[in-house]
C-alpha positions as CSV (number, residue, x, y, z in Angstrom):
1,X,-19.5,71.2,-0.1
2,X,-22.4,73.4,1.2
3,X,-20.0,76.5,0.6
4,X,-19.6,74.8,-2.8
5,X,-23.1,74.8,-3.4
6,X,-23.8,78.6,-2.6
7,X,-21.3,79.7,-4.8
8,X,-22.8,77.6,-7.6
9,X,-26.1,78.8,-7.2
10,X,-25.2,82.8,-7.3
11,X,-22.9,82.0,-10.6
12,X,-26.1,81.1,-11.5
13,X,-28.0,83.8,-10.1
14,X,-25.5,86.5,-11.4
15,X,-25.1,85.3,-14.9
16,X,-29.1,85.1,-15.3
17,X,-29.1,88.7,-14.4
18,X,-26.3,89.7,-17.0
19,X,-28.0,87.8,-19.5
20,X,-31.6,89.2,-18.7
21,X,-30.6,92.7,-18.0
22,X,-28.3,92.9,-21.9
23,X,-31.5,91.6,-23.5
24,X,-34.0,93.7,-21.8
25,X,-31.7,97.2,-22.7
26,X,-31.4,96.5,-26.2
27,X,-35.4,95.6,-26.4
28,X,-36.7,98.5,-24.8
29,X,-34.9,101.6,-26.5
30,X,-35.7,101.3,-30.2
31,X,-32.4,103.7,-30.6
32,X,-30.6,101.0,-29.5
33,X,-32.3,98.2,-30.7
34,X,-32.0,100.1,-34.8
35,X,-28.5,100.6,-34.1
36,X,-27.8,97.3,-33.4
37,X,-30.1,95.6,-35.8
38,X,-28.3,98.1,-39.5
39,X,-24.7,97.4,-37.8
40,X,-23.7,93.9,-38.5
41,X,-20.4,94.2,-36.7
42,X,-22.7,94.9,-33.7
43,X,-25.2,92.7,-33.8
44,X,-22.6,89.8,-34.4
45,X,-20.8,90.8,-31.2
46,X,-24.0,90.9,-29.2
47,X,-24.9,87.7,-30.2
48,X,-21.8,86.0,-29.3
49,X,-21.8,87.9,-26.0
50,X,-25.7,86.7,-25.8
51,X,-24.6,82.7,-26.6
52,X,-21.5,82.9,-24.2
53,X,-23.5,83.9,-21.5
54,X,-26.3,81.5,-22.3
55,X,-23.6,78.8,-22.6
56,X,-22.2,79.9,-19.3
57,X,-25.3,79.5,-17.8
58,X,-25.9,76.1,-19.0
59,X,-22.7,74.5,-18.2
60,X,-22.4,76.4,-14.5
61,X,-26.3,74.8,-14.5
62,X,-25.0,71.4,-15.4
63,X,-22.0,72.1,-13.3
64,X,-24.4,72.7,-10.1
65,X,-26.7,69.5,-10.6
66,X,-24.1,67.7,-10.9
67,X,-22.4,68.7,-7.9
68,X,-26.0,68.1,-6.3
69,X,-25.7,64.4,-7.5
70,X,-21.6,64.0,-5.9
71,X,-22.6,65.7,-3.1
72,X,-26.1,63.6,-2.8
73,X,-23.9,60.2,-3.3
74,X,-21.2,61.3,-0.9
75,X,-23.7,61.7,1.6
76,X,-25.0,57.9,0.9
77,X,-21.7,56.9,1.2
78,X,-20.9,57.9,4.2
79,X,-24.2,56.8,5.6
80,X,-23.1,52.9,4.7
81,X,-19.9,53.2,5.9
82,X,-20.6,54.8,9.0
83,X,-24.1,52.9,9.7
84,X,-25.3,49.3,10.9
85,X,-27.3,48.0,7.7
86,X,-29.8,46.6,10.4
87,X,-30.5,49.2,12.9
88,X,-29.9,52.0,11.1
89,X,-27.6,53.6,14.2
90,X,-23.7,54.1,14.2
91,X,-21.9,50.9,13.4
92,X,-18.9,49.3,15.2
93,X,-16.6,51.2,12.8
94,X,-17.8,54.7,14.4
95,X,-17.9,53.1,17.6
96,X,-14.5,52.5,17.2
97,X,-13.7,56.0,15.4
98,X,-15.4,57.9,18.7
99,X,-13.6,55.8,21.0
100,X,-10.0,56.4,19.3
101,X,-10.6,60.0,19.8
102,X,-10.0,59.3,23.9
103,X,-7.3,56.6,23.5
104,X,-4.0,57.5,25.2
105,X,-6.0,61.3,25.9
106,X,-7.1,62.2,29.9
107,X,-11.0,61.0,29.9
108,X,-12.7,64.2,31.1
109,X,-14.5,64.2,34.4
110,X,-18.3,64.3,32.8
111,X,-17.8,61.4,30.8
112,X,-20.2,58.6,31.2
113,X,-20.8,55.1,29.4
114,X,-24.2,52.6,29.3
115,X,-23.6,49.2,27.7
116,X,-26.9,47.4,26.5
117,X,-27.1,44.0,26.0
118,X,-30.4,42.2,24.4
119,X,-30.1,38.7,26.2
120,X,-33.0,37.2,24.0
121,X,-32.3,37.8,21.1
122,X,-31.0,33.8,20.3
123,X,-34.4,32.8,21.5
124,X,-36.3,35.5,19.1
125,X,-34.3,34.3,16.3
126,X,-35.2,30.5,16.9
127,X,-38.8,30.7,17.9
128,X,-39.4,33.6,15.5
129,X,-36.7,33.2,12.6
130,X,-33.8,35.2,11.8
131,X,-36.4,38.4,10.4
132,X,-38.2,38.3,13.5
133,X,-34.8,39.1,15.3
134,X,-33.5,41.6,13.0
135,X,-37.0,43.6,13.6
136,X,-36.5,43.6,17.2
137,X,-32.7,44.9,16.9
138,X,-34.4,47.9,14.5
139,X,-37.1,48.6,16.9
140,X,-34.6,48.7,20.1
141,X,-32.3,50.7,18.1
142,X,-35.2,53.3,17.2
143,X,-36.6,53.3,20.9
144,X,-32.5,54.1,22.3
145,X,-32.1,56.3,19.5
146,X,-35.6,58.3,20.7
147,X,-34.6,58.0,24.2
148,X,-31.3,59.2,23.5
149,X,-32.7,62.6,21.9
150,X,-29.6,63.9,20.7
151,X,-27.8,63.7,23.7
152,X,-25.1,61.0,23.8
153,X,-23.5,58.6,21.0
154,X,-25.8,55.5,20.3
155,X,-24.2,52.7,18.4
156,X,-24.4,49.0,17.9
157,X,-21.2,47.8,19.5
158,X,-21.3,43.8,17.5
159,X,-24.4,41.6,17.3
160,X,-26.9,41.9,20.0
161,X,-24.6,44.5,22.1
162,X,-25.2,48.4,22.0
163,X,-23.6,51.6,23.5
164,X,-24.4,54.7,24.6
165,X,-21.5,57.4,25.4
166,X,-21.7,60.2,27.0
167,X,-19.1,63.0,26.7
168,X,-20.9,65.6,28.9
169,X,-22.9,64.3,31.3
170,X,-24.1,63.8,35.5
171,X,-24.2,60.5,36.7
172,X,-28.2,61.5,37.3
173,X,-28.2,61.3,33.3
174,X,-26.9,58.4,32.5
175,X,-29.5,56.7,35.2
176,X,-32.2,58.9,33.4
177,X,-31.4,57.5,30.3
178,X,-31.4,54.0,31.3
179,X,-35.0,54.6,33.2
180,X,-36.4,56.5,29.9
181,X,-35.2,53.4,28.1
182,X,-36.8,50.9,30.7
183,X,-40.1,52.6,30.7
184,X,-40.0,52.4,27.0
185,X,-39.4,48.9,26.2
186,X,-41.7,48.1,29.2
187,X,-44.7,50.1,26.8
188,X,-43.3,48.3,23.6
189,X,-43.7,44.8,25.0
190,X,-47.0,45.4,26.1
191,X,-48.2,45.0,22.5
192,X,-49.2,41.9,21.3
193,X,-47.9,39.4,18.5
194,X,-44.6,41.0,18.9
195,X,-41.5,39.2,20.5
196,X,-40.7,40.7,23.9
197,X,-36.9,42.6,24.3
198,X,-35.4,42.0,27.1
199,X,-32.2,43.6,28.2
200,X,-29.5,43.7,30.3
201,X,-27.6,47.3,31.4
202,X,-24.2,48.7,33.2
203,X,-23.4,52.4,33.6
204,X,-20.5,53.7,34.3
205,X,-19.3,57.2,35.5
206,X,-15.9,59.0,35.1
207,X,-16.0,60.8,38.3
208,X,-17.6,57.9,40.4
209,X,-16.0,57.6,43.4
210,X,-17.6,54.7,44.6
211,X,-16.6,52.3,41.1
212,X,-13.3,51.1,40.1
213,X,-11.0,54.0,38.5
214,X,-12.1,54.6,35.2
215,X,-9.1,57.1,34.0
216,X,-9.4,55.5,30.1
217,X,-12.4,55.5,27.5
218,X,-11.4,51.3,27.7
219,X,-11.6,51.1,31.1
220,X,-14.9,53.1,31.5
221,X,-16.1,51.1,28.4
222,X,-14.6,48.1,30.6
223,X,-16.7,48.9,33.9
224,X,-19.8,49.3,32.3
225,X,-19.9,45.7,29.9
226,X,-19.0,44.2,33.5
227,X,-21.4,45.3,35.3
228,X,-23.8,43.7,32.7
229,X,-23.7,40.7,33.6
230,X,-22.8,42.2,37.8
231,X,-26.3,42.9,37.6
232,X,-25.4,46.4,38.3
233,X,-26.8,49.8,37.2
């Protein structure tokens, strides 16, 4: 679509040019511009030549905004399908959709998983009502997704359950990342009037050679939800 758009835009460019440039010839040499003003034949052909481009111009105009407004409402699109209406991260859908990629394909070595799990979330919800606990899902989603900084796959994996995958990674990263993360909530529920989030975290790393064999995406995904609730990091 961006290709699209480039195109558009010197269609536009070129016929503006075309049209400016036949005007501005006639205009400036009165030889020309007497000839064509006593021969009718010629001035009727100029000005169907001047309307055609001017025509062009609108339509390959019209064409280009409303290319602008597909494109714009594609994008939207794919936004909702593809993100979690609360937190605003990758839904369970592109969980899914990243994780299919490595299903029945050799898990490279550098590949690393954290599962999150917000274990208060039930008791946000009841002492604070439902908003209360939707705002705390958005505001964990934005810290992991600032933590995160572009380097691994953040989604919300179902309710109050998250996931961060790594593709390339050390095993010194993925503890990074769950430190980072620590630190920040720590800082966050330091403020007042705001319900605390507490979580719960597993790692797990392809090439760890003192965890169960992780040759899969599920059973590296596996490793790391049980190690939740191990206590493990």
């Amino acid at each position: 679509m961006k290709k699209m758009n480039e195109v558009k835009l010197i269609q536009l460019i070129l016929f503006s040019i075309l049209t400016i440039l036949s005007i501005v010839l006639i205009l400036l040499d009165p030889g020309t511009r007497n000839y064509v003003a006593k021969n009718s034949h010629i001035l009727v052909i100029c000005v169907i030549l001047w309307v055609t481009l001017i025509l062009s111009f609108v339509f390959l105009y019209l064409d280009f905004h409303l290319f602008s407004i597909f494109h714009k409402n594609v994008t939207q699109l794919d936004h909702v399908a593809h993100a979690d209406t609360i937190s605003g991260i990758a839904n369970r859908f592109s969980c899914d959709s990243l994780i299919e990629k490595y299903i029945g394909a050799p898990l490279p070595a550098n590949m690393g998983c954290v599962m999150i799990d917000i274990t208060n979330i039930i008791d946000i919800n009841k002492k604070f009502g439902r908003q209360a606990g939707d705002d705390a899902i958005r505001r964990f989603s934005d810290t992991m997704h600032l933590v995160a900084a572009g380097q691994c796959f953040i989604g919300r994996n179902g309710g109050n359950k998250f996931i961060a995958l790594f593709e390339n990674c050390s095993a010194k990263q993925l503890t990074g990342f769950v430190d980072r993360l620590h630190a920040q909530l720590h800082q966050f529920n330091l403020q007042p009037d705001i319900p605390h989030i507490h979580c719960q975290y597993g790692v797990a790393f392809h090439s760890d050679a003192d965890s169960e064999a992780n040759d899969s995406i599920t059973d590296l995904i596996a490793s790391a939800n049980r190690r939740i609730y191990a206590g493990k990091e």
